[in-house]
Backbone as CSV, one residue per row, in Angstrom:
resi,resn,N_x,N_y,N_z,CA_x,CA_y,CA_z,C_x,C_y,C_z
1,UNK,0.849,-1.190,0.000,0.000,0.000,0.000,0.885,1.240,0.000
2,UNK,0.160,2.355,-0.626,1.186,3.153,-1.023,1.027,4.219,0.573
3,UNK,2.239,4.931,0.630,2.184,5.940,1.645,2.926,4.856,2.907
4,UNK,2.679,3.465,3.254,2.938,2.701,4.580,4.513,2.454,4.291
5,UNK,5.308,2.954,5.069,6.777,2.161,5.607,7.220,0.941,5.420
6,UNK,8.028,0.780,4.898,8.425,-0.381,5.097,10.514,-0.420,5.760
7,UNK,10.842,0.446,6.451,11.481,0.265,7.160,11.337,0.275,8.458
8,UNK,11.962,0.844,9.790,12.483,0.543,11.351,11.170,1.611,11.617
9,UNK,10.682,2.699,10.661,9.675,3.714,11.367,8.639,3.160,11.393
10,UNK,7.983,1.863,10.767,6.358,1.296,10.676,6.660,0.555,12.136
11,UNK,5.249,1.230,12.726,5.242,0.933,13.676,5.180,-0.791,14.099
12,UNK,4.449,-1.510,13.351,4.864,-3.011,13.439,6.193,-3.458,14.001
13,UNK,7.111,-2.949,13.270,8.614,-3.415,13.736,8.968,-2.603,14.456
14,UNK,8.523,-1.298,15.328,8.660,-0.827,16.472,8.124,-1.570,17.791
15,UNK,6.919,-1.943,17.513,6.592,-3.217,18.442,6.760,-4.134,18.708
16,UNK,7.673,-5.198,17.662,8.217,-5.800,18.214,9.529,-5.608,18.704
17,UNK,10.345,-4.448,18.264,11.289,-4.427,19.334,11.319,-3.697,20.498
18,UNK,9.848,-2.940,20.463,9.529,-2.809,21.794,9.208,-4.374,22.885
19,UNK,8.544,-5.125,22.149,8.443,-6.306,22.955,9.806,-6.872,23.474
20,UNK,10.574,-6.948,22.552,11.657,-7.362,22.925,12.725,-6.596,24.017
21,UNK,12.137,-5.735,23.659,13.129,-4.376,24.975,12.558,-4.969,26.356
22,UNK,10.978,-4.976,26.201,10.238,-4.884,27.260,10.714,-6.361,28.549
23,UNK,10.322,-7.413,27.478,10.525,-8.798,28.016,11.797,-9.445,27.936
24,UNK,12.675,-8.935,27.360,13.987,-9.709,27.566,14.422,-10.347,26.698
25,UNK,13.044,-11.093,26.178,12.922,-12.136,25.320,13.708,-11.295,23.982
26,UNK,14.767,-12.260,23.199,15.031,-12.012,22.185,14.718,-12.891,20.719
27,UNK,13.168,-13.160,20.822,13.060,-13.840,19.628,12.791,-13.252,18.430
28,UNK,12.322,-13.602,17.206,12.990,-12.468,16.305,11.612,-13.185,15.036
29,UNK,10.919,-12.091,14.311,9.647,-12.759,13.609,9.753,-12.186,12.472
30,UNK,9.126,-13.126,11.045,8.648,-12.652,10.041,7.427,-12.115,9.969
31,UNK,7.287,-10.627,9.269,6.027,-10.148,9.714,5.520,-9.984,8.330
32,UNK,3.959,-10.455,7.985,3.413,-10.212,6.652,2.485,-8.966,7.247
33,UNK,2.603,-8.125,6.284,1.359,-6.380,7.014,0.485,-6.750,6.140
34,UNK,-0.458,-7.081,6.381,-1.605,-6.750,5.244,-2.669,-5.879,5.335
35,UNK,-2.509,-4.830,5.141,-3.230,-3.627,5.567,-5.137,-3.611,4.874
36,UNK,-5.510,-3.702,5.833,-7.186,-3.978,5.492,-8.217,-2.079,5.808
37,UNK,-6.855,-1.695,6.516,-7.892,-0.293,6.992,-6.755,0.328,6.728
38,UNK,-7.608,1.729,5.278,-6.123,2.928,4.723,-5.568,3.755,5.556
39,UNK,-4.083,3.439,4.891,-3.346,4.566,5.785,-3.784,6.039,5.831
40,UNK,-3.367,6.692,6.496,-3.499,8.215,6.612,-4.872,8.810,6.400
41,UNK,-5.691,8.126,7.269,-6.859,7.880,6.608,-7.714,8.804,8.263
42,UNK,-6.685,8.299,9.546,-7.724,8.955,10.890,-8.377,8.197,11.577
43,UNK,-8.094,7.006,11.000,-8.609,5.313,11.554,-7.643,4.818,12.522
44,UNK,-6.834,5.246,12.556,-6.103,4.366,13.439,-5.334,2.797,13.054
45,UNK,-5.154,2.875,11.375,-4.889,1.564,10.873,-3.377,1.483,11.469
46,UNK,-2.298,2.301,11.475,-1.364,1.839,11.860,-1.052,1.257,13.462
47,UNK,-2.058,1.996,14.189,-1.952,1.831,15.408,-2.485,0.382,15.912
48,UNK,-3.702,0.111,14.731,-4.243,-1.193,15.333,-3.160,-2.657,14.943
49,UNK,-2.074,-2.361,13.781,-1.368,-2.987,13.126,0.009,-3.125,14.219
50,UNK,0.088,-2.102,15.276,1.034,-2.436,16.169,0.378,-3.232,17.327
51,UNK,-0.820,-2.496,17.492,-1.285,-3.355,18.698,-1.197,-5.048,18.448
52,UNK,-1.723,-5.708,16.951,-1.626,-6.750,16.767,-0.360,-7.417,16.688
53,UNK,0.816,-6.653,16.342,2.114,-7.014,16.313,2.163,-7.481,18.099
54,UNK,1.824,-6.796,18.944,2.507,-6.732,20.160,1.653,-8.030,20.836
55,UNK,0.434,-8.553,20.359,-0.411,-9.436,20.796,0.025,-10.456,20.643
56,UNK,0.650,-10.376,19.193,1.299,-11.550,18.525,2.107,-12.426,18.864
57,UNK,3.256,-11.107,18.940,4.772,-11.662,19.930,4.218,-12.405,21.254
58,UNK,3.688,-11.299,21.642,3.516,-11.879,23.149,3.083,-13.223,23.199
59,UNK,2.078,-13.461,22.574,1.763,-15.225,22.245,2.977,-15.901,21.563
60,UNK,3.648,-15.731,20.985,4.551,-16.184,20.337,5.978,-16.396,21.389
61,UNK,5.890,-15.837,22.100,7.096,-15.556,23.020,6.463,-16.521,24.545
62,UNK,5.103,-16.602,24.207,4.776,-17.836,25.730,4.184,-16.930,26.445
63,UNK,3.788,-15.670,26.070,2.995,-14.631,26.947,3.816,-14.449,28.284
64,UNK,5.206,-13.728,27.903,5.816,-12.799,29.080,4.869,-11.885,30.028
65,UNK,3.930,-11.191,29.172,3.318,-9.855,29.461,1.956,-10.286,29.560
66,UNK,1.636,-9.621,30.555,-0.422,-9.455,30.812,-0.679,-8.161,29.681
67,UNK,-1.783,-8.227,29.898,-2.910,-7.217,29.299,-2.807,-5.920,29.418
68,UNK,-2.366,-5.678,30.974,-2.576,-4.485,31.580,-1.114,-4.433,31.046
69,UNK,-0.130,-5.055,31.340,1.476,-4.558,30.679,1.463,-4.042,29.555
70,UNK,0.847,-4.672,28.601,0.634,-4.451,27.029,-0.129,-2.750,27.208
71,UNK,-0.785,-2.766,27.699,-1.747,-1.764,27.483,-0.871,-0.711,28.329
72,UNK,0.121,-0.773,29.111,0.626,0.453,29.634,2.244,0.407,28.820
73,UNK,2.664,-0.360,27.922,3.962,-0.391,27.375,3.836,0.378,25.938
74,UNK,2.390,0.161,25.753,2.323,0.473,24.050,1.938,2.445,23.913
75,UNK,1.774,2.722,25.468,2.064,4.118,25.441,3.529,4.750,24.640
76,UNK,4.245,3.674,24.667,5.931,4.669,24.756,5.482,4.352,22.893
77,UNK,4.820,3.781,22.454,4.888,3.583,21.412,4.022,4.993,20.103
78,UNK,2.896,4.824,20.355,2.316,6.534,20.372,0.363,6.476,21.431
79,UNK,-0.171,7.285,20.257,-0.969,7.834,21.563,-2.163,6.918,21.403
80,UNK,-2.873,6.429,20.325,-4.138,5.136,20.298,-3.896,3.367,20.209
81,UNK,-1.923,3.528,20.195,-2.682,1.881,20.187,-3.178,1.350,21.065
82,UNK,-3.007,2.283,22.233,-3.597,1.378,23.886,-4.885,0.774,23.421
83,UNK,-5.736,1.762,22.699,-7.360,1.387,22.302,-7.307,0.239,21.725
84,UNK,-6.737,-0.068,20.865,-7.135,-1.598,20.355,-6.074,-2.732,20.866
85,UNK,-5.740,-2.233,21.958,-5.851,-3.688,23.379,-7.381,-3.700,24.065
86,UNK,-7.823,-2.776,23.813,-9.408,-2.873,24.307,-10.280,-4.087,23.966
87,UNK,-11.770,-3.840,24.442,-12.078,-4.764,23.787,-13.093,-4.111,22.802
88,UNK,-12.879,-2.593,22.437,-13.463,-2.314,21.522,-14.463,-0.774,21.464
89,UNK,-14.811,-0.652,22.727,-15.343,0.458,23.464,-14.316,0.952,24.539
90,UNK,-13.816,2.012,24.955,-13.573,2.828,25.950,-13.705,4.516,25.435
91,UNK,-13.318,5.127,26.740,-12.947,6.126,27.013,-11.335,6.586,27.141
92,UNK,-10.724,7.370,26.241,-9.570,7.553,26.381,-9.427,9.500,26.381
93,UNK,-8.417,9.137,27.322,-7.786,10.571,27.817,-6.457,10.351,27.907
94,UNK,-5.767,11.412,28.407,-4.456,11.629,28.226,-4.138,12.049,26.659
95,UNK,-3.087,11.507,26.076,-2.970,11.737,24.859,-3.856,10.931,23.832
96,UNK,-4.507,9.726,24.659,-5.406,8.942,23.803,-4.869,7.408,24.705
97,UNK,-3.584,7.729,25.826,-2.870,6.389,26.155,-3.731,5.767,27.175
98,UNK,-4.511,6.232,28.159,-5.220,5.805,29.451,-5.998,6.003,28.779
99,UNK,-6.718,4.329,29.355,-7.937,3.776,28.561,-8.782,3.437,30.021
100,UNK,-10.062,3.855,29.838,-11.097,3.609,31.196,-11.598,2.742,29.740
101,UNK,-12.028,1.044,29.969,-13.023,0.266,29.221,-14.188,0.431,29.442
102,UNK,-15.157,0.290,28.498,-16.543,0.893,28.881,-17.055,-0.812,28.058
103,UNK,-17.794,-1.592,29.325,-18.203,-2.852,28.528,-19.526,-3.006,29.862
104,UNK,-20.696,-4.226,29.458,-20.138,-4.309,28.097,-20.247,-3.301,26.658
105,UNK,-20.180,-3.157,25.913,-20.635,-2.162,24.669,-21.825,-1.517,24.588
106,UNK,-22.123,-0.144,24.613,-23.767,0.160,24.599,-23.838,0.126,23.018
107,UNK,-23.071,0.305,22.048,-22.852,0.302,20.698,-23.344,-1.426,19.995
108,UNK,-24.404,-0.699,19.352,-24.893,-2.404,18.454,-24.069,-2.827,17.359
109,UNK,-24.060,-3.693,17.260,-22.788,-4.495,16.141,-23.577,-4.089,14.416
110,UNK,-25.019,-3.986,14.819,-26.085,-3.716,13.655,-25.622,-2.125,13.153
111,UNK,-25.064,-1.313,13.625,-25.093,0.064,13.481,-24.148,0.285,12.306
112,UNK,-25.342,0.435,11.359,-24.447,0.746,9.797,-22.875,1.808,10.103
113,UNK,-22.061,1.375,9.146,-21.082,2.936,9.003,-20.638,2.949,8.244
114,UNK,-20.899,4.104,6.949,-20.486,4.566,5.804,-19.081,5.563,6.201
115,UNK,-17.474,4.545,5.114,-16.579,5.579,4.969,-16.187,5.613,4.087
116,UNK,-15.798,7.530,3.810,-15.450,7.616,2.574,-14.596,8.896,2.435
117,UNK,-12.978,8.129,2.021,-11.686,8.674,2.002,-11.517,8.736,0.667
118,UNK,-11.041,10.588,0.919,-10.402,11.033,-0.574,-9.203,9.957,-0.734
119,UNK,-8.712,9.861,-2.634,-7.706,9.364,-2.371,-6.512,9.966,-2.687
120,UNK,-7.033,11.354,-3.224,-5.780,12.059,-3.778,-6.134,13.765,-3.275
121,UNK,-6.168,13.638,-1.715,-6.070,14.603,-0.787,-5.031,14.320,0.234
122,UNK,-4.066,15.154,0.615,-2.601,14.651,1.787,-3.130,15.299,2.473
123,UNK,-3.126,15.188,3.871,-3.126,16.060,4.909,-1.934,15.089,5.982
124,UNK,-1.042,16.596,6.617,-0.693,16.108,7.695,-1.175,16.703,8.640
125,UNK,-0.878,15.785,9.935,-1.562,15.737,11.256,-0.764,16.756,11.825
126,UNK,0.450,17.671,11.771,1.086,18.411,12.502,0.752,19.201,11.384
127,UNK,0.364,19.844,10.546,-0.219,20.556,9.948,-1.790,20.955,10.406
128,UNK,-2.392,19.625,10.740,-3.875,20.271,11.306,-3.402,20.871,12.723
129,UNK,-2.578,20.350,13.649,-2.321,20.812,14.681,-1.651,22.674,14.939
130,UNK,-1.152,22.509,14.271,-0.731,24.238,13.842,-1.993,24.908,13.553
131,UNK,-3.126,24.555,12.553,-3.590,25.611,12.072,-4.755,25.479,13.211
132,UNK,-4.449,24.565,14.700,-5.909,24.602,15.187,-5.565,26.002,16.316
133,UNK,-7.062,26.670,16.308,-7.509,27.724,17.221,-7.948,27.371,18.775
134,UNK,-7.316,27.654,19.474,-7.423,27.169,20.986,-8.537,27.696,21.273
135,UNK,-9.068,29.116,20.955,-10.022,30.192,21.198,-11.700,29.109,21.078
136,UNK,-10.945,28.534,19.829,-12.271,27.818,19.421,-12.823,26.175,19.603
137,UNK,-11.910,25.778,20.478,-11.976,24.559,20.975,-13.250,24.313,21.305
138,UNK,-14.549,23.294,21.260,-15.367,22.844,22.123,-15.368,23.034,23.706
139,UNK,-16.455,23.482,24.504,-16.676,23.614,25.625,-17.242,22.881,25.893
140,UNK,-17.741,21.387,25.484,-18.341,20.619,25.923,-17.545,19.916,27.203
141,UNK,-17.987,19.212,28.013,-17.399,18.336,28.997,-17.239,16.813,28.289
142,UNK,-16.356,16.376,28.436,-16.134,15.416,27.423,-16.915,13.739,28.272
143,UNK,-16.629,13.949,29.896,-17.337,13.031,30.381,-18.717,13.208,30.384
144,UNK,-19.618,14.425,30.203,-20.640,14.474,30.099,-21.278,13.851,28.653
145,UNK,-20.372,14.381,27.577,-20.937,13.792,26.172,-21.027,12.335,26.257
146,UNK,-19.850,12.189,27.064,-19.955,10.019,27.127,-21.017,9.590,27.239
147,UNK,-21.589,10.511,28.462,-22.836,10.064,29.719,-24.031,9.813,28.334
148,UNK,-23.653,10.695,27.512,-25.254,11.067,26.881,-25.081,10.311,25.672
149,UNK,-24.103,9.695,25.228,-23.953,9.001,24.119,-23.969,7.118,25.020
150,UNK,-24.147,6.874,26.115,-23.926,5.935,26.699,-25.633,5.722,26.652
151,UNK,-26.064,6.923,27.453,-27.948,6.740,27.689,-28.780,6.436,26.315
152,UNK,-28.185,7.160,25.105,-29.037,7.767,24.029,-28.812,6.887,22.855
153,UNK,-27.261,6.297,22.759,-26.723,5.716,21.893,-26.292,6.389,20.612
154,UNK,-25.663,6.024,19.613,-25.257,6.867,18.597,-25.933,7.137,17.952
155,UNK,-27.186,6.911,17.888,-27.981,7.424,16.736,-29.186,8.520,17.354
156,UNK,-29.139,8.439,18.728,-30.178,8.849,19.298,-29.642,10.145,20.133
157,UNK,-28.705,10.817,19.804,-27.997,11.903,20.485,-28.252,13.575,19.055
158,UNK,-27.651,14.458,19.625,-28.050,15.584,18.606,-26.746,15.556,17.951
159,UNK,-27.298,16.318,16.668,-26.190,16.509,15.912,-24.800,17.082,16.633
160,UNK,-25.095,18.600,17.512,-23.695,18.922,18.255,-23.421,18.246,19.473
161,UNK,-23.567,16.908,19.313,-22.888,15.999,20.483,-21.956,15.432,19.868
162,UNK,-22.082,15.218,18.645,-20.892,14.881,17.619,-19.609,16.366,17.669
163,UNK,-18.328,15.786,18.752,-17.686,17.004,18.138,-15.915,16.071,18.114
164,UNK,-15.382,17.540,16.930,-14.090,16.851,16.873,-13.486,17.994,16.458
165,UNK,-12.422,18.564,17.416,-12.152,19.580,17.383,-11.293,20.167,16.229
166,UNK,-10.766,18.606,15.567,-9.675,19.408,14.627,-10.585,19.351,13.249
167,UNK,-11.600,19.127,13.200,-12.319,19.225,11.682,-11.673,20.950,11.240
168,UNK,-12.228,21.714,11.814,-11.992,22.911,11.388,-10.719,23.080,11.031
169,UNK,-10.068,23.076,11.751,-8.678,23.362,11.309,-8.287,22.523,10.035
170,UNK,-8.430,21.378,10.344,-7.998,20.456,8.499,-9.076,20.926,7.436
171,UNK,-10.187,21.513,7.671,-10.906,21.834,6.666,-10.414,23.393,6.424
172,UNK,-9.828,24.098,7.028,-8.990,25.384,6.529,-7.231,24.729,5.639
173,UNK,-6.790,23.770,6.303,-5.779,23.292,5.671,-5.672,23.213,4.239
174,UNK,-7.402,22.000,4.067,-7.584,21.280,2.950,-9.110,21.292,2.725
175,UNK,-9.433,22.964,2.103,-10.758,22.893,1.311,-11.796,22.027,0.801
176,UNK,-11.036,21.107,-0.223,-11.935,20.383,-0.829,-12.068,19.419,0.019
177,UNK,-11.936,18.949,1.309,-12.203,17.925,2.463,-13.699,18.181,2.840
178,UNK,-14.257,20.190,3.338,-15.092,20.436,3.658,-16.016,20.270,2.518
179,UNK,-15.604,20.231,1.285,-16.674,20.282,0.147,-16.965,18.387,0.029
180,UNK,-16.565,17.443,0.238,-16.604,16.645,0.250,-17.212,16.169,1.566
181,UNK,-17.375,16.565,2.463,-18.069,16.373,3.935,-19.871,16.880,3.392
182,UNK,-19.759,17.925,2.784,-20.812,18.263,2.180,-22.030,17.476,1.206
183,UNK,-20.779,16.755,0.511,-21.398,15.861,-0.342,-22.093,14.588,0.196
184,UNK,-21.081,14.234,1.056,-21.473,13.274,2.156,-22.929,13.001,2.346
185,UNK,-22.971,14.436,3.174,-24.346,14.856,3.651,-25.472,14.858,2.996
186,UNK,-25.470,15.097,2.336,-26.278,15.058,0.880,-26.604,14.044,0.451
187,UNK,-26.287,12.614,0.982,-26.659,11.391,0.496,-27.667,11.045,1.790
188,UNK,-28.122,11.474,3.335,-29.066,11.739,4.060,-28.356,11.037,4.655
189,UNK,-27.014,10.750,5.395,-26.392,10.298,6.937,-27.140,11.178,7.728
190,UNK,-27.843,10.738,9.028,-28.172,11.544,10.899,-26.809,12.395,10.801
191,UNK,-25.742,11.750,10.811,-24.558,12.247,11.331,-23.483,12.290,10.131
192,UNK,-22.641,13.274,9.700,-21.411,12.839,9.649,-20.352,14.039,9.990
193,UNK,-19.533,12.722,9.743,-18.158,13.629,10.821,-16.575,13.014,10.174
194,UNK,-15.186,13.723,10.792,-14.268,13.751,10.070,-13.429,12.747,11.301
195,UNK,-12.955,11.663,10.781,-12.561,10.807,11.619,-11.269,11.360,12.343
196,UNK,-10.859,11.580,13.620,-9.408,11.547,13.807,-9.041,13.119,13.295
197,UNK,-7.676,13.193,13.084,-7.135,13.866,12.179,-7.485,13.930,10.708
198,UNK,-8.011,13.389,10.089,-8.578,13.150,8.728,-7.502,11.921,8.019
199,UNK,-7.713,11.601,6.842,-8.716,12.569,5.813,-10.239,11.565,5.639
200,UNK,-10.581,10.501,6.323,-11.425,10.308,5.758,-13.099,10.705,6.957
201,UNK,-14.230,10.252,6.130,-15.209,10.944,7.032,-16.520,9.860,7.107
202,UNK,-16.619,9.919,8.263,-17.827,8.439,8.410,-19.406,9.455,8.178
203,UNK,-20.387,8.201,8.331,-21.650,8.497,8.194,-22.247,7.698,8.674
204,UNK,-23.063,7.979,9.536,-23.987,7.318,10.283,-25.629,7.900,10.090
205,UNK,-26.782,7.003,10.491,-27.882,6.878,10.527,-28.602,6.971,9.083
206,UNK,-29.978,7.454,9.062,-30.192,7.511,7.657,-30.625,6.211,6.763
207,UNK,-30.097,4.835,7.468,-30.806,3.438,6.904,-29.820,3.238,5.773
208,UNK,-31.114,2.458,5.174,-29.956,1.591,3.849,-29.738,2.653,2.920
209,UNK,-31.424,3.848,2.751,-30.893,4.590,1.788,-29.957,5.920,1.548
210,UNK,-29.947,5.841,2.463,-28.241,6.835,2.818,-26.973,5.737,2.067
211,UNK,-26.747,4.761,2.546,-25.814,3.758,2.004,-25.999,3.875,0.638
212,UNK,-26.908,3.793,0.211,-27.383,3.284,-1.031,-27.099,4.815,-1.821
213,UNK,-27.381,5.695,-1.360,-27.003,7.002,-2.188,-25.462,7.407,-2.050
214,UNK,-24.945,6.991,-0.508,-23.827,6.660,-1.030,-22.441,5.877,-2.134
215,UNK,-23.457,4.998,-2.708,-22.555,4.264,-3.410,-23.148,4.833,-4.924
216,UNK,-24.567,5.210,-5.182,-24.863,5.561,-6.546,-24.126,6.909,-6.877
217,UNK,-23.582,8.074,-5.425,-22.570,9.259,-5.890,-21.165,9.063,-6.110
218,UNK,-20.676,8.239,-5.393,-19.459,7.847,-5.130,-18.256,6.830,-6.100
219,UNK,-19.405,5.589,-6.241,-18.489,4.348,-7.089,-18.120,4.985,-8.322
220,UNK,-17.458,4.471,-8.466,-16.672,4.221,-9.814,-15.942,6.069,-10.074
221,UNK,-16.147,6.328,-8.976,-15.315,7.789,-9.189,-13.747,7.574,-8.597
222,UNK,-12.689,7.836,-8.903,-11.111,7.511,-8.740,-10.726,8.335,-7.889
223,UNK,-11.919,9.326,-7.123,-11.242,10.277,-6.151,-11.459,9.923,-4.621
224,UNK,-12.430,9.320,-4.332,-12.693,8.889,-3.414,-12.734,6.951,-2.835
225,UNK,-12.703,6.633,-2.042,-12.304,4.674,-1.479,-13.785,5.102,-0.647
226,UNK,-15.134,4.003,-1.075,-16.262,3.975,-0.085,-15.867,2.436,0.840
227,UNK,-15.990,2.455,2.467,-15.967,1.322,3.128,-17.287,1.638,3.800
228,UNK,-17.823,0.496,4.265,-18.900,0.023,4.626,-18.762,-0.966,6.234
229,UNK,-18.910,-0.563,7.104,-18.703,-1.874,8.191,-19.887,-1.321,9.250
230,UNK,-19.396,-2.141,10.369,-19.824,-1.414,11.816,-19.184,-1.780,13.240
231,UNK,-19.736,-1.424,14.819,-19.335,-1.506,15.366,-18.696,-2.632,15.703
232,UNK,-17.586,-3.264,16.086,-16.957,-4.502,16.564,-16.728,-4.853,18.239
233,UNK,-16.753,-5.402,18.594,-16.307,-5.436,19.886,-15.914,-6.981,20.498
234,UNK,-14.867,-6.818,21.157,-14.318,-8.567,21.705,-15.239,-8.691,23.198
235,UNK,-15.109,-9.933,23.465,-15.797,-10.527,24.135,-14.698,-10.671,25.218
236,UNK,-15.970,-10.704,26.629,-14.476,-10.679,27.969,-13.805,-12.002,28.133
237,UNK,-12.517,-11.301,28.741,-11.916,-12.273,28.520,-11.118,-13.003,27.278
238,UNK,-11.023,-11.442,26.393,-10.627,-12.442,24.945,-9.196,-13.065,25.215
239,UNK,-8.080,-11.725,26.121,-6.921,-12.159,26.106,-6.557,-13.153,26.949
240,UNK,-7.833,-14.294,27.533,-6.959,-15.724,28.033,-7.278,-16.822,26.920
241,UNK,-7.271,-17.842,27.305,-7.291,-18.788,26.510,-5.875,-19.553,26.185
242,UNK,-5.617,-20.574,25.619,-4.988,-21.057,24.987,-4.208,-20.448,24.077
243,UNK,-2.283,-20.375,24.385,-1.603,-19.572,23.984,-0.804,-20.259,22.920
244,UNK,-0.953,-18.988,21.918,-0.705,-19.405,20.299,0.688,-20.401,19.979
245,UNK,0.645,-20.837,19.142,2.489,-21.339,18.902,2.558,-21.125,17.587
């Protein structure tokens, strides 16, 4: 995939020699990446691609490390892979590294989600960070929005409960992002919004025919990648069981 590393900076092979720093253990792995979620996209694909590296080893190595180790080691690594040691739902603060789990899931596995990433728009993330306005940050309470997205669920909350502070700023960065958020909208999502740092932007509510107008504006156009999924979540207890070889 174009844009992903393939030297010592992809985070994959940072994790495992973080594992190896961590545990002592010096065993040493062939790693195939097969990237299923786009890079630079605000998804978190690289981050979930280390977390699995570090799951890996650790099974592979005879499970040196608990859960909670994993989940407080993969801080030094950057700021979301802690989240996908989760089991799929939490609350994260700090830089994104302290994870409060929120289970089990109030989020239904049924809950459509339309995404759809430019493919020939760059944005960097220290670029949205520069152009963001402190003045104009959200005043919401961020544990309060939880509260009300916990009671109400995602589809059943108001439009400005949806917030993300750096939309603005990447949509001053990179224009045609906001004109494309627009378009979005226009196919009848409840919600949409700009994932992360960008560049790509989900859509929620609205039924099949939101989906469905999504794909009759979208396909077969070379500027935009449409994905389609929904919520996931592991089951407790995923990380015991029977350890891999």
């Amino acid at each position: 995939m174009e844009d992903v590393p393939t030297d010592k900076s992809n985070l994959v092979l940072k994790a495992l020699d973080l594992m190896r720093d961590k545990t002592g253990c010096q065993k040493f792995f062939k790693a195939k990446l097969v990237k299923q979620v786009p890079a630079q996209a605000g998804l978190g694909g690289g981050s979930a691609n280390a977390a699995t590296a570090m799951f890996g080893a650790n099974e592979l190595m005879g499970r040196p490390a608990t859960l909670d180790q994993l989940i407080e080691w993969s801080g030094d690594l950057g700021s979301d892979i802690t989240f996908f040691l989760s089991q799929g739902t939490a609350y994260c603060t700090g830089r994104g590294e302290i994870l409060d789990p929120i289970t089990p899931s109030p989020f239904s596995s049924e809950t459509k989600i339309c995404i759809v990433k430019p493919k020939n728009i760059g944005l960097s993330t220290p670029s949205v960070f520069r152009a963001l306005d402190y003045d104009k940050l959200s005043s919401r309470d961020p544990q309060e929005l939880l509260d009300t997205f916990l009671e109400k669920g995602v589809l059943g909350v108001e439009k400005n409960d949806y917030v993300n502070d750096l939309e603005d700023p990447a949509f001053r960065v990179v224009p045609e992002l906001l004109a494309l958020k627009n378009e979005v909208e226009e196919c009848g999502f409840d919600f949409v919004m700009m994932s992360g740092s960008g560049t790509s932007l989900f859509g929620l509510g609205g039924g099949d025919d939101a989906i469905e107008k999504t794909r009759e504006r979208f396909t077969g156009r070379d500027d935009v990648s449409i994905f389609e999924t929904n919520f996931l979540s592991r089951g407790e207890g995923w990380f015991e069981g029977e350890i891999m070889e």
